[in-house]
C-alpha positions in Angstrom: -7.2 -14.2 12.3 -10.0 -13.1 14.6 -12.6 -13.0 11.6 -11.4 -16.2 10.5 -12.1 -18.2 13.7 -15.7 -16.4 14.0 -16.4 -17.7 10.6 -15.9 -21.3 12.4 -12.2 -22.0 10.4 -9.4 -23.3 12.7 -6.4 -21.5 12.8 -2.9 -23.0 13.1 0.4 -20.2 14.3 3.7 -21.4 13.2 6.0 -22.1 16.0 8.9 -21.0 14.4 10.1 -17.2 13.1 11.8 -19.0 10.3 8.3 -19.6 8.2 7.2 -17.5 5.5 3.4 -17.5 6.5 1.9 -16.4 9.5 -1.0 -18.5 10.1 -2.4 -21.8 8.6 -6.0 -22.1 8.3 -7.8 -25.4 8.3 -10.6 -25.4 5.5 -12.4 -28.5 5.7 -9.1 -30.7 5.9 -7.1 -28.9 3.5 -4.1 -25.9 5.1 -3.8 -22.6 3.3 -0.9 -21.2 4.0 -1.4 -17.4 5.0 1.2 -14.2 5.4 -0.9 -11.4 6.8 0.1 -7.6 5.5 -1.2 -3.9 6.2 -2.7 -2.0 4.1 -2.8 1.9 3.0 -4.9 3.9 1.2 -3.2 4.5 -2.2 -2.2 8.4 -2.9 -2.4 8.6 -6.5 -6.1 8.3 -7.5 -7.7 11.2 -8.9 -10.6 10.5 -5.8 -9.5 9.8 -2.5 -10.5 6.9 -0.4 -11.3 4.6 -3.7 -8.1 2.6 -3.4 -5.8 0.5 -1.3 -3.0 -2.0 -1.6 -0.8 -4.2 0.3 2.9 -5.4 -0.2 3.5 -8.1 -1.3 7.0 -8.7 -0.7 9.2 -8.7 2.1 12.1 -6.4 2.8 15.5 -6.7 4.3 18.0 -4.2 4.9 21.6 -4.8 5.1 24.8 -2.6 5.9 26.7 -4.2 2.5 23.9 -4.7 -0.1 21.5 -1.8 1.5 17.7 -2.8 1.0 16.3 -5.6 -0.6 13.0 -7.3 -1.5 11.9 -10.5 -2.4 9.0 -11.4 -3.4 7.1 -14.5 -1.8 6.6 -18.0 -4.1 3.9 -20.1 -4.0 5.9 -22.9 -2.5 5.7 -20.6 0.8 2.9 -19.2 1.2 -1.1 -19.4 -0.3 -2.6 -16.4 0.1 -1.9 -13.1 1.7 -4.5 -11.7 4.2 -5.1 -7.8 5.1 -7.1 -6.1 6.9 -8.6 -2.5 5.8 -11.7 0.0 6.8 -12.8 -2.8 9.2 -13.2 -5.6 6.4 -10.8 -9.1 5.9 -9.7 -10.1 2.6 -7.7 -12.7 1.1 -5.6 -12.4 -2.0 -4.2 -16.0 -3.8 -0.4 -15.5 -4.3 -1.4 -16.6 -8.0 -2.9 -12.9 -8.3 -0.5 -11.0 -6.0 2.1 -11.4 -9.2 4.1 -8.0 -8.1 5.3 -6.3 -5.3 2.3 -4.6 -4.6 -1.4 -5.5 -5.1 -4.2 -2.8 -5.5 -7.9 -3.4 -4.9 -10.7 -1.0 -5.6 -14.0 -0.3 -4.3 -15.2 0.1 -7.9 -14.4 0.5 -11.6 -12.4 3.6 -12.4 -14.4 6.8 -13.8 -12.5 6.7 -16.8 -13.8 3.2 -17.7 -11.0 0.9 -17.4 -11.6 -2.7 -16.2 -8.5 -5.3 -17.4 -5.8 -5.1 -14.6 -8.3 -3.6 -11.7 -9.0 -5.6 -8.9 -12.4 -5.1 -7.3 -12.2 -5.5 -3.5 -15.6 -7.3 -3.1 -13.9 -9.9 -4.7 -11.4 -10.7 -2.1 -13.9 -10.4 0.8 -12.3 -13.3 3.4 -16.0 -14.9 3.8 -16.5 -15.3 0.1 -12.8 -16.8 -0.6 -13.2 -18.7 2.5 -17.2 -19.8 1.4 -15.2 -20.2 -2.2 -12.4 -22.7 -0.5 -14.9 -24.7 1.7 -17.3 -25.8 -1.3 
């Protein structure tokens, strides 16, 4: 939430562990709900580094039903916020459809575009610049 505050956004922290988002933040009067993930690099591109992705669920494990995930509605959360390689970014729950979501630095070699997610596109400033207008 650091980079969000330096970009002059108030920040709001649940007081409660029973909330599905981590932090609220204030753009211009209207609350986004946020639940802040990690990131990886993804393994199974044929060039390293040009890939990462989040998940975009949450997990529980239990002794009787073993391990479980459940995937976050809209009704709980607005966007989900990671960090990677030193830049924010913010993904709308209305993209993050499945369990995981994949951005790339650029297009694959092999020319496919419909399903890629470019990760200029989900820069924090230029959602947040986006939400603010």
């Amino acid at each position: 939430a650091i980079d969000i505050t330096k970009m002059g956004f108030h920040c709001l922290k649940p007081i409660s562990d029973a909330s599905q988002y981590d932090i609220v933040v204030d753009v211009q009067g209207k609350f986004y709900r946020i639940q802040c993930k990690s990131s990886s690099w993804v393994k199974d591109t044929k060039v390293e580094h040009t890939a990462f992705e989040l998940q975009t669920c949450r997990s529980t494990v239990n002794t009787t039903s073993g391990f479980t995930r459940y995937k976050y509605s809209a009704d709980e959360i607005d966007y989900f916020y990671t960090w990677f390689e030193g830049q924010g970014y913010l993904i709308s729950i209305t993209e993050a459809t499945g369990t995981t979501f994949r951005m790339r630095y650029e297009y694959p070699s092999y020319g496919q575009k419909s399903g890629i997610h470019i990760a200029d596109n989900y820069k924090i400033e230029e959602v947040l610049k986006t939400l603010a207008t």
